[in-house]
PyMOL CGO cylinders between C-alpha atoms (Angstrom):
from pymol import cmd
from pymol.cgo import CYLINDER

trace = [
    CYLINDER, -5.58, 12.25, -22.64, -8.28, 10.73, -20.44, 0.3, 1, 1, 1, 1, 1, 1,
    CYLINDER, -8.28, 10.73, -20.44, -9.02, 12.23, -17.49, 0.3, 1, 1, 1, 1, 1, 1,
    CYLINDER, -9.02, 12.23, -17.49, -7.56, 8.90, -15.22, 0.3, 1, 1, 1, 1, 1, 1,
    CYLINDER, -7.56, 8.90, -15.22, -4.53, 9.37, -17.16, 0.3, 1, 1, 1, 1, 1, 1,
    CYLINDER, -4.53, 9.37, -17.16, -4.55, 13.48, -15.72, 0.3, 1, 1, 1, 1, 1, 1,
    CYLINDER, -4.55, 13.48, -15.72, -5.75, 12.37, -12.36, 0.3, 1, 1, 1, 1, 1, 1,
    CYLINDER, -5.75, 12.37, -12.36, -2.42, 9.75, -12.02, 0.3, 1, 1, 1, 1, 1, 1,
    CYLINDER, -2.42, 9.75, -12.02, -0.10, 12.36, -13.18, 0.3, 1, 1, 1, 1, 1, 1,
    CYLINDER, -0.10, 12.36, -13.18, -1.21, 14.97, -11.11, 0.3, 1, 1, 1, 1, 1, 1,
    CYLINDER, -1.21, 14.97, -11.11, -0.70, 12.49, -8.26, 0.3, 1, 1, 1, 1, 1, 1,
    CYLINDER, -0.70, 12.49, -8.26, 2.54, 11.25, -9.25, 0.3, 1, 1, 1, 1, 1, 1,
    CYLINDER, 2.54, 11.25, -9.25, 4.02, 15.37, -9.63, 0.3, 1, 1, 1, 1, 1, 1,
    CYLINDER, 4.02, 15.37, -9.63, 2.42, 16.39, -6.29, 0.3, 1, 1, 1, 1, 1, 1,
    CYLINDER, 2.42, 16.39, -6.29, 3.82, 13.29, -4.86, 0.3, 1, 1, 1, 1, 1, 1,
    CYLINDER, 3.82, 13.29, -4.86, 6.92, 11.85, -7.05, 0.3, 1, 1, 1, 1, 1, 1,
    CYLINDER, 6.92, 11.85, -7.05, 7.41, 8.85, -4.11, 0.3, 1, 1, 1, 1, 1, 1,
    CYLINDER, 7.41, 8.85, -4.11, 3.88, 7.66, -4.04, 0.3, 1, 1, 1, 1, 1, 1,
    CYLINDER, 3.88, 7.66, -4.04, 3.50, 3.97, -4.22, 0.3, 1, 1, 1, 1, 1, 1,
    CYLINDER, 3.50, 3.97, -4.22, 1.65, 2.82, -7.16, 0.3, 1, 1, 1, 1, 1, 1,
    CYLINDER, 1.65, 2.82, -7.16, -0.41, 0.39, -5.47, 0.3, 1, 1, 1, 1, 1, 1,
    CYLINDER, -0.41, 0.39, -5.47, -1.52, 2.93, -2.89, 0.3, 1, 1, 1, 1, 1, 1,
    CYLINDER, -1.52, 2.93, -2.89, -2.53, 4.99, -6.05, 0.3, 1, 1, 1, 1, 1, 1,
    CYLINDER, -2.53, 4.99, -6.05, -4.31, 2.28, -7.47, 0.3, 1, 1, 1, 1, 1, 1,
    CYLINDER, -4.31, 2.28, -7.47, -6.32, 1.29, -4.72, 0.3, 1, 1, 1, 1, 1, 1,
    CYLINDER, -6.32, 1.29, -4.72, -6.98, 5.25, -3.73, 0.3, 1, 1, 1, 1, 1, 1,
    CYLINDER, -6.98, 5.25, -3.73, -8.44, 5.22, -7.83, 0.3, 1, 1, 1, 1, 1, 1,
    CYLINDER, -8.44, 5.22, -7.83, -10.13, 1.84, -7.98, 0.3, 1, 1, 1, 1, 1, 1,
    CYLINDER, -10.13, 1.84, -7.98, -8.37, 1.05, -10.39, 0.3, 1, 1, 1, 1, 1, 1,
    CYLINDER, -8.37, 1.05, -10.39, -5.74, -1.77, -11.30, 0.3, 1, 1, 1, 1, 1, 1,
    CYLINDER, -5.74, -1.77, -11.30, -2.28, -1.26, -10.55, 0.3, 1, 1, 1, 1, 1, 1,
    CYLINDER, -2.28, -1.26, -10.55, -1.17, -1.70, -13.95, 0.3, 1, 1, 1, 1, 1, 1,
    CYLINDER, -1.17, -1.70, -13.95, -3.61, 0.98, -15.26, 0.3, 1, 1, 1, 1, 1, 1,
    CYLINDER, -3.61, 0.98, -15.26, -1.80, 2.75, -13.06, 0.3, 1, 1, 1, 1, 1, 1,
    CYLINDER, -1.80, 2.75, -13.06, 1.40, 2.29, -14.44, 0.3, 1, 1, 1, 1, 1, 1,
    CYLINDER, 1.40, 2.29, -14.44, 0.29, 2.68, -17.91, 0.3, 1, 1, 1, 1, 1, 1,
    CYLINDER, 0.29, 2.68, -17.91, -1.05, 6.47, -17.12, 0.3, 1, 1, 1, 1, 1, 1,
    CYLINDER, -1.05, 6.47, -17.12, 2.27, 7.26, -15.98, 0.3, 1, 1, 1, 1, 1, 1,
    CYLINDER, 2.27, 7.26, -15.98, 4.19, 9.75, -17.98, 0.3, 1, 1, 1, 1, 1, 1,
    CYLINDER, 4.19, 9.75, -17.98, 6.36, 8.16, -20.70, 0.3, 1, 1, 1, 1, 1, 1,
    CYLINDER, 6.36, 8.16, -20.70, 9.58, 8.89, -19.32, 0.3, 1, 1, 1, 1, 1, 1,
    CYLINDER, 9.58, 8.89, -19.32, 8.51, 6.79, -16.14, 0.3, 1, 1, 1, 1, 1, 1,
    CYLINDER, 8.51, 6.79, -16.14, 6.96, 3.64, -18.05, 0.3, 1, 1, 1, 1, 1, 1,
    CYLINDER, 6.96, 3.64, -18.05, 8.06, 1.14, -20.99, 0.3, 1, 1, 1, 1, 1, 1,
    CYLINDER, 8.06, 1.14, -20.99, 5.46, -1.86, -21.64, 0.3, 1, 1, 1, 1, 1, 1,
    CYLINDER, 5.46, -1.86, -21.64, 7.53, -4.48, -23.12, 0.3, 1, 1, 1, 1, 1, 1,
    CYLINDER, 7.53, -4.48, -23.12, 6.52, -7.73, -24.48, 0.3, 1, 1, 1, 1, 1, 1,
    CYLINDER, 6.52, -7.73, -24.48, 5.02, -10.67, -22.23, 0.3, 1, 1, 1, 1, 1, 1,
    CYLINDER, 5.02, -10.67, -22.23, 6.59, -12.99, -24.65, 0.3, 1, 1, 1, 1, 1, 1,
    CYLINDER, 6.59, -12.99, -24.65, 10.24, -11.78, -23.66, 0.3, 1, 1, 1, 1, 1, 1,
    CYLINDER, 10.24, -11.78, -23.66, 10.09, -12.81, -20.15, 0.3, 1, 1, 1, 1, 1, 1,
    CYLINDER, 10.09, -12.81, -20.15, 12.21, -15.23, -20.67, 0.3, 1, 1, 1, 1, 1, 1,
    CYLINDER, 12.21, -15.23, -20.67, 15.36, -13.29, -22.36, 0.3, 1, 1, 1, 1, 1, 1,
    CYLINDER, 15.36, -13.29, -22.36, 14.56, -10.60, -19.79, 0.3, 1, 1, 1, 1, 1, 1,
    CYLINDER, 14.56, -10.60, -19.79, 14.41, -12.84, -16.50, 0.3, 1, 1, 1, 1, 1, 1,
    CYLINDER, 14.41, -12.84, -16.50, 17.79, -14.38, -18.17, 0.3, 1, 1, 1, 1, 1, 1,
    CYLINDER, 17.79, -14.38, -18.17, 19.33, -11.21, -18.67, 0.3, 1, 1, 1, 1, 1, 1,
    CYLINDER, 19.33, -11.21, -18.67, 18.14, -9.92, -15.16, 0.3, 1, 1, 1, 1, 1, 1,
    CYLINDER, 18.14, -9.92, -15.16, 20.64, -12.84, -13.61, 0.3, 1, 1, 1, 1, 1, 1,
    CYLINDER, 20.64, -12.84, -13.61, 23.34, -11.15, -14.60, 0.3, 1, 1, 1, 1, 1, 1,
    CYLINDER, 23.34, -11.15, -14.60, 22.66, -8.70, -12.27, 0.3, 1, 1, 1, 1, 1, 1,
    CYLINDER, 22.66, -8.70, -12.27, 25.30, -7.79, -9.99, 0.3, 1, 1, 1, 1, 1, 1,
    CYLINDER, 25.30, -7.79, -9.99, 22.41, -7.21, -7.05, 0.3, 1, 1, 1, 1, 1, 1,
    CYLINDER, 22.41, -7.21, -7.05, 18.54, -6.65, -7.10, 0.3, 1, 1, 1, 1, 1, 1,
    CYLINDER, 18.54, -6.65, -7.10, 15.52, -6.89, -5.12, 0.3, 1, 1, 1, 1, 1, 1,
    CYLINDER, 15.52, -6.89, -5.12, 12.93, -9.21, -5.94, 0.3, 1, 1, 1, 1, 1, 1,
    CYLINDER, 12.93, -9.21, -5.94, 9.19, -8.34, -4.26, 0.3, 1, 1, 1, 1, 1, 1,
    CYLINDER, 9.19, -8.34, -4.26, 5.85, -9.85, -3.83, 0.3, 1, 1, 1, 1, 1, 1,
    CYLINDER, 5.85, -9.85, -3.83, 3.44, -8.68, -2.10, 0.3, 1, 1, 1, 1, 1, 1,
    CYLINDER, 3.44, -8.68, -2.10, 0.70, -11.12, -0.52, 0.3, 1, 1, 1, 1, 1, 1,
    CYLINDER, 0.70, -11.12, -0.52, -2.39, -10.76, 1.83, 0.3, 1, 1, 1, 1, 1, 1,
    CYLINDER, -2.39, -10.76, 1.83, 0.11, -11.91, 4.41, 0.3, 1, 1, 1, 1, 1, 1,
    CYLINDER, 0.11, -11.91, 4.41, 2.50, -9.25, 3.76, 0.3, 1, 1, 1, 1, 1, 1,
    CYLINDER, 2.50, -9.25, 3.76, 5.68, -8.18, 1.42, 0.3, 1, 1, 1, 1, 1, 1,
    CYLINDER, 5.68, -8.18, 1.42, 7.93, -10.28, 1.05, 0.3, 1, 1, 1, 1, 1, 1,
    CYLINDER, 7.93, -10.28, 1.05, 11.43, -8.80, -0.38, 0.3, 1, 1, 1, 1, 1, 1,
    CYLINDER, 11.43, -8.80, -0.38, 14.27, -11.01, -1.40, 0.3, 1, 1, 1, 1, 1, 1,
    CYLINDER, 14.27, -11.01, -1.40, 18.17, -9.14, -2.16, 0.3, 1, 1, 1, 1, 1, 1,
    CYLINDER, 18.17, -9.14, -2.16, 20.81, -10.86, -3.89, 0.3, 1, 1, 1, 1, 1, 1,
    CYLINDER, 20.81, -10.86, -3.89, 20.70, -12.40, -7.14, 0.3, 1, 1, 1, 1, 1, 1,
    CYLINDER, 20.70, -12.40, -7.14, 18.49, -14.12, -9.44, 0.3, 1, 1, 1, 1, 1, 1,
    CYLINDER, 18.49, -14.12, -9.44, 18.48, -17.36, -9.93, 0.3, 1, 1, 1, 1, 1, 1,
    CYLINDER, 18.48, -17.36, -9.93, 18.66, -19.16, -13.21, 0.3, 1, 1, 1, 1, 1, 1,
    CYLINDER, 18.66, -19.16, -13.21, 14.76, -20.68, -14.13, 0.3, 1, 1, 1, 1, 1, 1,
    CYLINDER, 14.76, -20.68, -14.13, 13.17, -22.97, -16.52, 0.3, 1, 1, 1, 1, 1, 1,
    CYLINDER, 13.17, -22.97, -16.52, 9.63, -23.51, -18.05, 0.3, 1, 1, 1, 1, 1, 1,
    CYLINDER, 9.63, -23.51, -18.05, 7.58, -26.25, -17.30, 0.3, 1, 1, 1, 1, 1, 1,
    CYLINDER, 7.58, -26.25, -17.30, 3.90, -27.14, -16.51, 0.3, 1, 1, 1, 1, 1, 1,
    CYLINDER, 3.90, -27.14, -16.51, 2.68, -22.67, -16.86, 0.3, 1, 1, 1, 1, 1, 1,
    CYLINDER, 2.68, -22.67, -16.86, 5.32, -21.98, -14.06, 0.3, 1, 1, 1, 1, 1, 1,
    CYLINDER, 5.32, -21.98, -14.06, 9.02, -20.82, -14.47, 0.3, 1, 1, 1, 1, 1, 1,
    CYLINDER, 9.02, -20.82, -14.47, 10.47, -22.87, -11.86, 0.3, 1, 1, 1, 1, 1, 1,
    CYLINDER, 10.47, -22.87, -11.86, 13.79, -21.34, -10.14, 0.3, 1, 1, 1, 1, 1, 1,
    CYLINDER, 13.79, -21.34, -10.14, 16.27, -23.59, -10.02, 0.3, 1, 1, 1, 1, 1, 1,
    CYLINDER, 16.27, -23.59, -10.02, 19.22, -22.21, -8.74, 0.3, 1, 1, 1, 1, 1, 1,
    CYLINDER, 19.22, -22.21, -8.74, 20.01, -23.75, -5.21, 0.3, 1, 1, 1, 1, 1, 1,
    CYLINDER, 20.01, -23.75, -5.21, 22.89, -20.84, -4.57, 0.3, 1, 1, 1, 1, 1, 1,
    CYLINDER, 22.89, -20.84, -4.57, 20.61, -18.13, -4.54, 0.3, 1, 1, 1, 1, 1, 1,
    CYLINDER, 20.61, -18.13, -4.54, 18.14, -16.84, -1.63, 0.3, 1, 1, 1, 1, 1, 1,
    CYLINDER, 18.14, -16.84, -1.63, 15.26, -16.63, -3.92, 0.3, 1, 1, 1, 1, 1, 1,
    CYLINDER, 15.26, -16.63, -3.92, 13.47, -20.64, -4.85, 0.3, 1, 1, 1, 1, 1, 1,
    CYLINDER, 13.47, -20.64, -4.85, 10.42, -21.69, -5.64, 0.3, 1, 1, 1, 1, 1, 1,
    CYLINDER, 10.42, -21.69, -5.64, 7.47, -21.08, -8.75, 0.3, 1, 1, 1, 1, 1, 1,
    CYLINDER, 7.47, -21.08, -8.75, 6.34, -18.84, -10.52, 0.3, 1, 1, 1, 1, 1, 1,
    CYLINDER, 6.34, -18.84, -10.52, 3.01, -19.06, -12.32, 0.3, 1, 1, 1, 1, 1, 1,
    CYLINDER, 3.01, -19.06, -12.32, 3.92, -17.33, -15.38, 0.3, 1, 1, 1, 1, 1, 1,
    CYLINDER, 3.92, -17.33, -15.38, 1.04, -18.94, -17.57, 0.3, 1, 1, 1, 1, 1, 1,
    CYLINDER, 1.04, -18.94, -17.57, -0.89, -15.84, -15.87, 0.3, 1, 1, 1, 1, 1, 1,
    CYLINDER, -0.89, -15.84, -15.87, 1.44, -12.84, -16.64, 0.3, 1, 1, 1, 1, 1, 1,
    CYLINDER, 1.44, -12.84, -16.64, -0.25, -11.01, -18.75, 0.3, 1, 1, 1, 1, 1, 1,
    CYLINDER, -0.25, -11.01, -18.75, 2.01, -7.03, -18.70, 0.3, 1, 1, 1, 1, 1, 1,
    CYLINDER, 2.01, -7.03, -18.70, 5.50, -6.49, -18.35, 0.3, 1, 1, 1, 1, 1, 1,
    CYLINDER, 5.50, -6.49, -18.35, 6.55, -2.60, -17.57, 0.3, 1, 1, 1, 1, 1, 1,
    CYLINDER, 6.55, -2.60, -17.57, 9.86, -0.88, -16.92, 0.3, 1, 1, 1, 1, 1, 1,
    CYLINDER, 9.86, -0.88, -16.92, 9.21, 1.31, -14.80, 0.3, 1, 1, 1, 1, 1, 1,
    CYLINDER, 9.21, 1.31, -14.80, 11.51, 4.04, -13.45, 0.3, 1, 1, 1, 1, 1, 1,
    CYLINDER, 11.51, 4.04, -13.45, 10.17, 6.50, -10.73, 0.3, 1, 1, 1, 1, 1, 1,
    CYLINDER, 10.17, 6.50, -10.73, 11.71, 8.01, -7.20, 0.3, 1, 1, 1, 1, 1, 1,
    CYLINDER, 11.71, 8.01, -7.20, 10.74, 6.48, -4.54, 0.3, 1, 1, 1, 1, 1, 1,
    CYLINDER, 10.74, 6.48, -4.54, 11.55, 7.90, -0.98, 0.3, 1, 1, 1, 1, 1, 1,
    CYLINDER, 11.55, 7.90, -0.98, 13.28, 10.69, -3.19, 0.3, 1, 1, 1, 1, 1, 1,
    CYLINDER, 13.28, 10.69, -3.19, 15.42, 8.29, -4.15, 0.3, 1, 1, 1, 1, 1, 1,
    CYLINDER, 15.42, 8.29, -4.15, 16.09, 7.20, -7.82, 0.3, 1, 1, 1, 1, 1, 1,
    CYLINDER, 16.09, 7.20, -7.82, 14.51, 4.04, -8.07, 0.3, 1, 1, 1, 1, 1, 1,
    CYLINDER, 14.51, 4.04, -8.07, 13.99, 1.75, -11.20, 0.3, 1, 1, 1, 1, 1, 1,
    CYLINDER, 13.99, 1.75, -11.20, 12.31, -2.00, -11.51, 0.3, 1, 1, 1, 1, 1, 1,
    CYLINDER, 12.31, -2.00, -11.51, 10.61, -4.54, -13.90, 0.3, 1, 1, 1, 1, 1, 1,
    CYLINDER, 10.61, -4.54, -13.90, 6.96, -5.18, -12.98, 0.3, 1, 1, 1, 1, 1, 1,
    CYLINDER, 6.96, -5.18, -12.98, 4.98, -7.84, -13.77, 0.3, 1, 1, 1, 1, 1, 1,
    CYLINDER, 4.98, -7.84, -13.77, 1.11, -8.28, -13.72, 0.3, 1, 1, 1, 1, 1, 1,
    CYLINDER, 1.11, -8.28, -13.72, -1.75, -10.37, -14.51, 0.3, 1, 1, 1, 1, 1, 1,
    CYLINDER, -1.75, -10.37, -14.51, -4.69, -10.48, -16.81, 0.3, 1, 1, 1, 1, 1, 1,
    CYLINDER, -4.69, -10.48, -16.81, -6.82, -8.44, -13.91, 0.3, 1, 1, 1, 1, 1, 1,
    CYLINDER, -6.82, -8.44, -13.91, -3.87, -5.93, -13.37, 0.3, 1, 1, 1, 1, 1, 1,
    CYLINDER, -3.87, -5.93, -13.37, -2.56, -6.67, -10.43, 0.3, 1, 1, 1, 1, 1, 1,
    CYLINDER, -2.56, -6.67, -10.43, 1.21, -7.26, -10.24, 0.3, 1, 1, 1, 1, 1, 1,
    CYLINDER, 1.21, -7.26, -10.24, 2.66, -10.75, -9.42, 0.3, 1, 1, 1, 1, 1, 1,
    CYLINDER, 2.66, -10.75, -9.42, 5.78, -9.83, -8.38, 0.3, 1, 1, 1, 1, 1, 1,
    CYLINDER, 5.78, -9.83, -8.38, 8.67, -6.77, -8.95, 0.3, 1, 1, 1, 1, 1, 1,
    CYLINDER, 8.67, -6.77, -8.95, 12.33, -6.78, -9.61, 0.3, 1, 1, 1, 1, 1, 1,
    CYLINDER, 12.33, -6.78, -9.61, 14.18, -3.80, -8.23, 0.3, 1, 1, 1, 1, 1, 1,
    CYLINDER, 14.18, -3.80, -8.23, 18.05, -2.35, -9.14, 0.3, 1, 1, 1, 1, 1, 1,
    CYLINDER, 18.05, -2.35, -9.14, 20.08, -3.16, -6.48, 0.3, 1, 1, 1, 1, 1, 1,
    CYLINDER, 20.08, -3.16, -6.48, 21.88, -0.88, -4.09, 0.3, 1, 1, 1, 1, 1, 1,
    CYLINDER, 21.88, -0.88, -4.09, 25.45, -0.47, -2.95, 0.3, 1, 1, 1, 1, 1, 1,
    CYLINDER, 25.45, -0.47, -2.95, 26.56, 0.29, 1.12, 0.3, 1, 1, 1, 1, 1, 1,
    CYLINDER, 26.56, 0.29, 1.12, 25.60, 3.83, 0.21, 0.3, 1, 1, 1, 1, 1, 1,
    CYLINDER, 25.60, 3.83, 0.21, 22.16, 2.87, -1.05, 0.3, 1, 1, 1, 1, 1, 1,
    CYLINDER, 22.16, 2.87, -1.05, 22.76, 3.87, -4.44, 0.3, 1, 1, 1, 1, 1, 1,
    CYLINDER, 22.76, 3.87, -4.44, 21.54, 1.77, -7.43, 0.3, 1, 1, 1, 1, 1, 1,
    CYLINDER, 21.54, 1.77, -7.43, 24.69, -0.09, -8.69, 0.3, 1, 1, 1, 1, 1, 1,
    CYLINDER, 24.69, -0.09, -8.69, 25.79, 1.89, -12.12, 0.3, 1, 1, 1, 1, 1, 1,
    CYLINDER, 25.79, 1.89, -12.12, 26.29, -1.25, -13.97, 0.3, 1, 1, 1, 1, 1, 1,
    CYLINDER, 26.29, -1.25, -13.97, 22.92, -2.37, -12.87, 0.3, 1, 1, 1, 1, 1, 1,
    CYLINDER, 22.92, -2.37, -12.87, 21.65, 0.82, -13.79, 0.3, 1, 1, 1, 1, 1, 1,
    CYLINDER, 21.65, 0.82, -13.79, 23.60, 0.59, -17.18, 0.3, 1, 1, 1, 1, 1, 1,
    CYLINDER, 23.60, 0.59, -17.18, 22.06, -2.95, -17.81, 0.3, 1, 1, 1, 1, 1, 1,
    CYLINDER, 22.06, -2.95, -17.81, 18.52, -2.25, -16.81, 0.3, 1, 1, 1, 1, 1, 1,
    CYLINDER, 18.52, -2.25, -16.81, 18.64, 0.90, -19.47, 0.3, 1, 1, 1, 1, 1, 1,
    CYLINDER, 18.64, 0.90, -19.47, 19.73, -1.27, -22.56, 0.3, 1, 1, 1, 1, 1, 1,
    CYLINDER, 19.73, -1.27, -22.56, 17.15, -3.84, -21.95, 0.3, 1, 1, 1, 1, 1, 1,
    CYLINDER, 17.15, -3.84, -21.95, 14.53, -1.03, -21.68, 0.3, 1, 1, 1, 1, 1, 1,
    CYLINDER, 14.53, -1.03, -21.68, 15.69, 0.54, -24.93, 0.3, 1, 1, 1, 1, 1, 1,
    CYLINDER, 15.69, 0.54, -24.93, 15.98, -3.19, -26.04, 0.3, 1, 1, 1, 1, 1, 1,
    CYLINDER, 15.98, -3.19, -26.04, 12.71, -4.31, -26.14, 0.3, 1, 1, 1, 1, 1, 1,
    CYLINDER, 12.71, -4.31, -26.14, 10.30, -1.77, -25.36, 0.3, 1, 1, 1, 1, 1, 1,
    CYLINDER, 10.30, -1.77, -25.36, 7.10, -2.14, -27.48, 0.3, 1, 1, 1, 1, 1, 1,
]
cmd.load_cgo(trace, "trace")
């Protein structure tokens, strides 16, 4: 085990909540490094050539919580996903009922990572994506009931497509 590896797990026990891009900028190091020196349990890489099964299946979502963060700031959209489509390197999202619209330049995702770690002591699971330098484009968290509990058929979804098609 390299010693970044140790050093990201020794941050992540002492401090289960940390954010990963905190991490990462406290290391130098990308975020997704970061992610991949997380223990096992926390971390499957999946396939960059599945994004489109898993964005799909990530619709059917009951609620989630779709983030990017920006120089300008974080920007956090709840709800559903909407349906998308490829076309000129972006998935374009195309459907008009949901909160969330626009592009996404997915000719530059290079890692895809289910990741599942506490955050705010609280159970907390998403789908990251990154680029070719490591830093992540954009995250998809499982969404919460009134009791700000990740929805158990969420929960139940996100686990099968983990299992499904982890590397």
């Amino acid at each position: 085990m390299s010693d970044f590896v140790q050093v990201v797990r020794q941050k992540v026990t002492e401090n289960p909540s940390v954010m990963l891009m905190s991490l990462a900028k406290e290391l130098g190091r990308p975020e997704a490094d970061v992610v991949a020196a997380l223990p096992d349990e926390m971390r499957v890489r999946v396939s960059k050539n599945d994004f489109g099964a898993i964005w799909a299946a990530m619709t059917g979502w009951e609620s989630c919580t779709f983030i990017t963060i920006g120089c300008g700031g974080v920007v956090e959209v709840e709800g559903k996903l909407p349906q998308g489509n490829f076309m000129h390197g972006m998935f374009n999202l195309t459907d008009k009922q949901c909160p969330l619209g626009g592009h996404l330049f997915i000719n530059r995702l290079e890692h895809i990572w289910f990741v599942s770690k506490p955050f705010f002591n609280k159970e907390s699971h998403s789908v990251q994506f990154f680029d070719a330098a490591g830093d992540q484009m954009f995250a998809v968290y499982l969404g919460r009931n009134e009791q700000r509990e990740i929805i158990p058929s969420v929960k139940e979804a996100y686990m099968h497509m983990r299992s499904e098609f982890a590397v």
